[in-house]
C-alpha positions as CSV (number, residue, x, y, z in Angstrom):
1,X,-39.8,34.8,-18.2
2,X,-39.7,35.0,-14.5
3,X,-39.5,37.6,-11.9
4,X,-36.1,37.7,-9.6
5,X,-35.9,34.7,-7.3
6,X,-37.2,36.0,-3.9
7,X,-36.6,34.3,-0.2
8,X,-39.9,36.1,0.7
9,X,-39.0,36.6,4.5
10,X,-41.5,36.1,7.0
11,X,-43.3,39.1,8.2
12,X,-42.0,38.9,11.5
13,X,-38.0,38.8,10.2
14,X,-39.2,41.9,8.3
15,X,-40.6,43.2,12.2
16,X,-36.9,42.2,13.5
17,X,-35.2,44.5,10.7
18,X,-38.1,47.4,11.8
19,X,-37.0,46.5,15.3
20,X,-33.2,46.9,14.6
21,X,-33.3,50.1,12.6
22,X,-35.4,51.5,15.8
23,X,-33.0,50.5,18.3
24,X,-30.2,51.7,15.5
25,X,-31.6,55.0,15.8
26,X,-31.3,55.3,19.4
27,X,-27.9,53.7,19.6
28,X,-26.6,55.8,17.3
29,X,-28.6,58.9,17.4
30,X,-25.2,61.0,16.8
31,X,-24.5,59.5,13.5
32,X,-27.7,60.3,11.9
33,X,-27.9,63.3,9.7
34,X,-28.0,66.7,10.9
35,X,-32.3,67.2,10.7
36,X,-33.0,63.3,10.8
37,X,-33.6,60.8,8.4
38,X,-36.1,61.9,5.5
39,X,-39.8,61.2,7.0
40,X,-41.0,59.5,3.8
41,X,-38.0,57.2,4.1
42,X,-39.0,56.4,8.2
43,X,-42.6,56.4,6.3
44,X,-41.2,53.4,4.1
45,X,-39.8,51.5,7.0
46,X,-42.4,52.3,9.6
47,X,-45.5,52.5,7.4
48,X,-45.0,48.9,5.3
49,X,-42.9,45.6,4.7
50,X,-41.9,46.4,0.9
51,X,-38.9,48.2,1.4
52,X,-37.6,46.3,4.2
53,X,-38.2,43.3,2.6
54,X,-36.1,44.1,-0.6
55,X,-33.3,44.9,1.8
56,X,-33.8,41.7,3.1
57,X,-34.0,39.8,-0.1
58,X,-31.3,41.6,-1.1
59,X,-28.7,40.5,1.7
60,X,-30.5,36.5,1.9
61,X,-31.7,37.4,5.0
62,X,-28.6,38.4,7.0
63,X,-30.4,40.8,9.7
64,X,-26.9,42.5,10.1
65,X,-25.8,43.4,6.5
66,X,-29.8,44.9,5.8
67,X,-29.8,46.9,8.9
68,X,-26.4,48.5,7.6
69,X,-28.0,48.7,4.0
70,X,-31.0,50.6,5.4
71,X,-28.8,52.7,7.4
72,X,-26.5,53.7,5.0
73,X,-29.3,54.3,2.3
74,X,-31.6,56.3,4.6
75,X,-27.7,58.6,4.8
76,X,-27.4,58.7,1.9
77,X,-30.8,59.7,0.8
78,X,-30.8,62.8,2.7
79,X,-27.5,63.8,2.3
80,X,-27.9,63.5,-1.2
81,X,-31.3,65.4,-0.6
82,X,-33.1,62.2,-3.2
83,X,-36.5,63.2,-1.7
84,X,-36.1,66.6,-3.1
85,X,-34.7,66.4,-6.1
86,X,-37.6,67.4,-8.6
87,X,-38.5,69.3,-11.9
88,X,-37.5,72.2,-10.4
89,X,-33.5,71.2,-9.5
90,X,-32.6,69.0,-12.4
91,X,-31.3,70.2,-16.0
92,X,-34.7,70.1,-17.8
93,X,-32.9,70.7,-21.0
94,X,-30.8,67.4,-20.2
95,X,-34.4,65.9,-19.3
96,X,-36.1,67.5,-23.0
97,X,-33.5,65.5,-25.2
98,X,-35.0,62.1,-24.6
99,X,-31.9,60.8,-23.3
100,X,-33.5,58.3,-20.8
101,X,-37.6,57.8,-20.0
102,X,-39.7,55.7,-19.2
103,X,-42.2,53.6,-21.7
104,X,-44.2,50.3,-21.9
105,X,-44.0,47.3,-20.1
106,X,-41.9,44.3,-20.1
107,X,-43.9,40.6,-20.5
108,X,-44.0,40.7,-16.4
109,X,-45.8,44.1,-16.7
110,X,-42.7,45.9,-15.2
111,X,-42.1,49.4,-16.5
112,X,-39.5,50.0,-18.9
113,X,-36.7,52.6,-18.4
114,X,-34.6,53.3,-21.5
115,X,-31.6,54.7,-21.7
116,X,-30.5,55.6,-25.6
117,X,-26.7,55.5,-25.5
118,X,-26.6,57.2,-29.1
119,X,-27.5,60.9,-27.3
120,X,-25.5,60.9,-25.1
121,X,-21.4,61.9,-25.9
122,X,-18.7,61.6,-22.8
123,X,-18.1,64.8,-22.1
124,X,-20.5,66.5,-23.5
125,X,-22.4,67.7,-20.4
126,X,-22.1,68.0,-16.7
127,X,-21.5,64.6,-15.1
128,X,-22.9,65.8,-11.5
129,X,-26.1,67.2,-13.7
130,X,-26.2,63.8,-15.5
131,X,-26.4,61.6,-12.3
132,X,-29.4,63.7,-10.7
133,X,-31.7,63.5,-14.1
134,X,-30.5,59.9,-13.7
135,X,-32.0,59.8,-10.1
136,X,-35.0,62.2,-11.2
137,X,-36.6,58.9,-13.2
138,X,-35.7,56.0,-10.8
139,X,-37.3,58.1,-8.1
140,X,-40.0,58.9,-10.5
141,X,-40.7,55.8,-11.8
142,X,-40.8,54.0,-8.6
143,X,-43.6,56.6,-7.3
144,X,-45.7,55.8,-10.4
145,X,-44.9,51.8,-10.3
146,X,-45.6,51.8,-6.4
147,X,-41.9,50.4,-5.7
148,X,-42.2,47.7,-7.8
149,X,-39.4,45.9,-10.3
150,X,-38.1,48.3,-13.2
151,X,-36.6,46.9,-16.4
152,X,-33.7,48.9,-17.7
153,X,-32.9,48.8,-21.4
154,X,-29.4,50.1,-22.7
155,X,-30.8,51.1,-26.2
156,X,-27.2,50.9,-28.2
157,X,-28.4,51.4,-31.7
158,X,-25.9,53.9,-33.7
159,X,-23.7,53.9,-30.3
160,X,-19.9,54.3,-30.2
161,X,-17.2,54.5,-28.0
162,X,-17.6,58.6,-27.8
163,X,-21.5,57.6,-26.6
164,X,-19.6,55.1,-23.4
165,X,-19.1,57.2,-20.5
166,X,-17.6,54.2,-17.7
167,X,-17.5,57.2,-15.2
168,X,-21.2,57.3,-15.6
169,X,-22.0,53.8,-15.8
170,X,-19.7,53.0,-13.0
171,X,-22.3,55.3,-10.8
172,X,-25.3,54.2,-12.1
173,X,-24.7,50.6,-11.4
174,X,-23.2,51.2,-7.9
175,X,-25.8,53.5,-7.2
176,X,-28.5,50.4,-7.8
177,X,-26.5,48.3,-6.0
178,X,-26.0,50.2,-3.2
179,X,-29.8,52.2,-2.8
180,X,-32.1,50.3,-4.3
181,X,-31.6,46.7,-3.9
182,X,-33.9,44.2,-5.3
183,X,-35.3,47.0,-7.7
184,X,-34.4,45.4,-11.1
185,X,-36.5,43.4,-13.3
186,X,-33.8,43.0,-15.9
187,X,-31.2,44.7,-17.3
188,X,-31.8,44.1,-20.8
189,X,-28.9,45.8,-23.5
190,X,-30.2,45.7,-26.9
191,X,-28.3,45.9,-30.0
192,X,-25.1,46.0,-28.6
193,X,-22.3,46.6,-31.5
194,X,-19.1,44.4,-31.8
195,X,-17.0,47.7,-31.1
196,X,-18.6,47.7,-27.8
197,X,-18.2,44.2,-26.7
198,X,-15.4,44.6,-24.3
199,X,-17.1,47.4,-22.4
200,X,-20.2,45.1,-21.8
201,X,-17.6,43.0,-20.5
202,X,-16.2,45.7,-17.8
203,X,-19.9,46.3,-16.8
204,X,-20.9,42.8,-16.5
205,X,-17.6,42.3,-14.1
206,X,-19.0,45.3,-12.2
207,X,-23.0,43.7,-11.1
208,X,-23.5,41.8,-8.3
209,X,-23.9,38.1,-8.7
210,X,-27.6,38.2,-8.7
211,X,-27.5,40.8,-11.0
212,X,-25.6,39.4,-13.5
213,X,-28.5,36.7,-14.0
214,X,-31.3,39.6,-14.8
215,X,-28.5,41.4,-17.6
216,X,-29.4,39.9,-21.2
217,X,-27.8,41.1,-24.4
218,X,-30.5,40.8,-26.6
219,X,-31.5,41.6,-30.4
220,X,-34.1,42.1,-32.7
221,X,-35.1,38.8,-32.3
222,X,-35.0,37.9,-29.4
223,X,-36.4,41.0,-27.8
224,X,-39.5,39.5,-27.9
225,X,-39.0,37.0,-24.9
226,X,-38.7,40.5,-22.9
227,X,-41.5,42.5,-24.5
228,X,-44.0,42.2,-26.2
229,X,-44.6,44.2,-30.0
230,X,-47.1,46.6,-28.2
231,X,-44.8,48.3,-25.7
232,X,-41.8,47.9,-28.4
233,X,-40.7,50.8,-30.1
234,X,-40.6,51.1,-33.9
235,X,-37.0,51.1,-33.4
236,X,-37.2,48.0,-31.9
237,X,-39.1,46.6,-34.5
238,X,-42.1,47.2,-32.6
239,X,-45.7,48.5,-33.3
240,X,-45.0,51.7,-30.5
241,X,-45.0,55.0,-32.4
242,X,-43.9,57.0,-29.7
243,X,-41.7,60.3,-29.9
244,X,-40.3,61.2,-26.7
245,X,-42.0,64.2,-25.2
246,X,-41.3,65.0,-22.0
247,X,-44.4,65.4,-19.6
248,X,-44.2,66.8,-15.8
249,X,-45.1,64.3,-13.7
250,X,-48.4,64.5,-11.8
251,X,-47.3,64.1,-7.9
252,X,-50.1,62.9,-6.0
253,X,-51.4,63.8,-2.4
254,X,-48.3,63.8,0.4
255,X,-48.1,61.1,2.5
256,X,-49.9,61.2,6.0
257,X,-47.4,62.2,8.7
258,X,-46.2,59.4,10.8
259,X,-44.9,61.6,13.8
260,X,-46.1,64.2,16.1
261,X,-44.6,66.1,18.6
262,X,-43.6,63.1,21.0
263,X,-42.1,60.7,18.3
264,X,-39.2,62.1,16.0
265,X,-38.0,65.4,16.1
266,X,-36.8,66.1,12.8
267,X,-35.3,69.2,14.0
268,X,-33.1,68.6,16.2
269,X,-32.2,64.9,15.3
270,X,-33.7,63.4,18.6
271,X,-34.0,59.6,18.0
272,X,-36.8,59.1,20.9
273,X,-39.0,57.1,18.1
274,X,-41.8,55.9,20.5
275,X,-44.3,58.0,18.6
276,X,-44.3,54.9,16.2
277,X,-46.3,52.2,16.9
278,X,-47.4,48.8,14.6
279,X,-51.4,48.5,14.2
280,X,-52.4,44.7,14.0
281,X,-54.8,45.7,11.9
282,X,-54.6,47.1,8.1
283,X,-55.6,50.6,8.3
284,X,-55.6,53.4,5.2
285,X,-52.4,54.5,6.5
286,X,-49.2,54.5,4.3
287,X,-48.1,52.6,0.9
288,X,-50.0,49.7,-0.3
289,X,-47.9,46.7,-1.2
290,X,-47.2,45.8,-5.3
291,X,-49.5,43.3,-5.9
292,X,-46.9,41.8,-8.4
293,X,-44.7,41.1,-6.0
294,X,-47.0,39.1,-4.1
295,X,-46.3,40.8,-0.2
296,X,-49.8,40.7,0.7
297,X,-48.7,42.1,4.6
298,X,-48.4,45.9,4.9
299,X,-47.5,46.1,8.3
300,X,-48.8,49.5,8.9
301,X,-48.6,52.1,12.2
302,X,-50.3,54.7,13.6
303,X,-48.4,57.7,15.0
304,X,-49.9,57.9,18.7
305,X,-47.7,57.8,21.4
306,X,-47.4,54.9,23.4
């Protein structure tokens, strides 16, 4: 079992991409977002390589096609207001029913998202409602697993064509796609049932190429090349007890402010982004990198003016 084939781009291709996405932001300073980009997202770009470098990865290197990624993500993250979405704005009796969570680790230590298919009937709830609990754990997990790979598992046991929602599926996969390249361990569907074969065809047609090669229809059997019997559920033929419960999540401190009163205005979606500027040096400020993913080269900055 190996983690996705990487092109691991030099640190100073990842500097060109930073480079772009600054001169982006001054090109195009009407485009952006009324109130400017989302300063933990200019934190992810500004602060370390990891998310540039996924974009990267993502495109094989193509400085054009990741600088448009980035661009439209960082939109679409605060249009879609991702950085707020929280506890407080999401159906929490959508999040109580155990539909997806998170659990375990996969053999590559990546954290498992499940998704039970079985509790969850088309039509049965609000779609919009269903996409942000959906984007409540991705956003989640990704703070807890410091950005690193996920591992989703389509848990299919006892589920029928009422429990298929392609509407739904359709979103989830371009949403992947499209925001958070690179992000995927494996797609592993487990215990897929005959009646459903043909819809596992539509959604394999639907990945990416790359993807295609992380997605594995697996069984009881051969589960265990994935996971181990610890971080299995009982379901799964695993030693795992676990009943779902859900638990608030435990934010922790917020991330040190990259601007001041010279660099980004926020306010009134000024692109003069001089405020930022690279250290040589690694300082305490911003993300660190995953050290499963080997980027041992945080390029961090410091918010003075130049």
């Amino acid at each position: 079992m190996t983690l996705p084939d990487v092109l691991n781009p030099s640190p100073e291709v990842v500097e060109q991409l930073r480079e772009s996405f600054r001169q982006k932001m001054k090109n195009d300073e009407l485009k952006i977002p009324p109130g400017g980009f989302h300063p933990h997202d200019l934190n992810k770009i500004f602060a370390n390589d990891v998310w540039l470098t996924k974009f990267l990865e993502n495109n094989d290197l193509d400085m054009k096609a990741s600088l448009q990624q980035v661009w439209d993500t960082c939109k679409w993250r605060k249009t879609q207001n991702i950085n707020e979405i929280s506890e407080e704005n999401i159906r929490m009796d959508y999040a109580k029913e155990g539909i997806m969570f998170p659990r375990g680790k996969d053999l590559d230590g990546k954290t498992l998202f499940i998704y039970r298919a079985s509790l969850y009937t088309r039509g049965s709830k609000s779609l919009d409602e269903m996409k942000r609990m959906f984007l409540y754990w991705l956003e989640r997990i990704i703070r807890e697993s410091n950005d690193d790979y996920i591992t989703i598992v389509f848990e299919l046991s006892d589920a029928g064509l009422s429990n298929v929602d392609m509407e739904y599926t359709k979103y989830i996969i371009g949403t992947l796609k499209n925001y958070y390249p690179y992000s995927l361990n494996y797609i592993l569907v487990f215990d897929l049932p005959w009646i459903l074969n043909a819809t596992f065809q539509i959604i394999k047609r639907l990945l990416p190429a790359k993807a295609v090669d992380r997605l594995k229809n697996i069984n009881g059997k051969s589960i265990r090349d994935y996971i181990d019997e610890d971080n299995m559920l009982e379901a799964w033929g695993g030693k795992d007890d676990y009943e779902f419960t859900f638990v608030p999540e435990v934010r922790g401190t917020p991330e040190p402010a990259l601007t001041n009163n010279n660099s980004i205005n926020h306010n009134n979606n000024s692109s003069n982004i001089n405020g930022f500027k690279k250290n040589s040096e690694m300082t305490g400020v911003g993300e660190s990198c995953p050290s499963a993913l080997n980027r041992n080269r945080c390029a961090l900055v410091i918010s003075e003016s130049l």
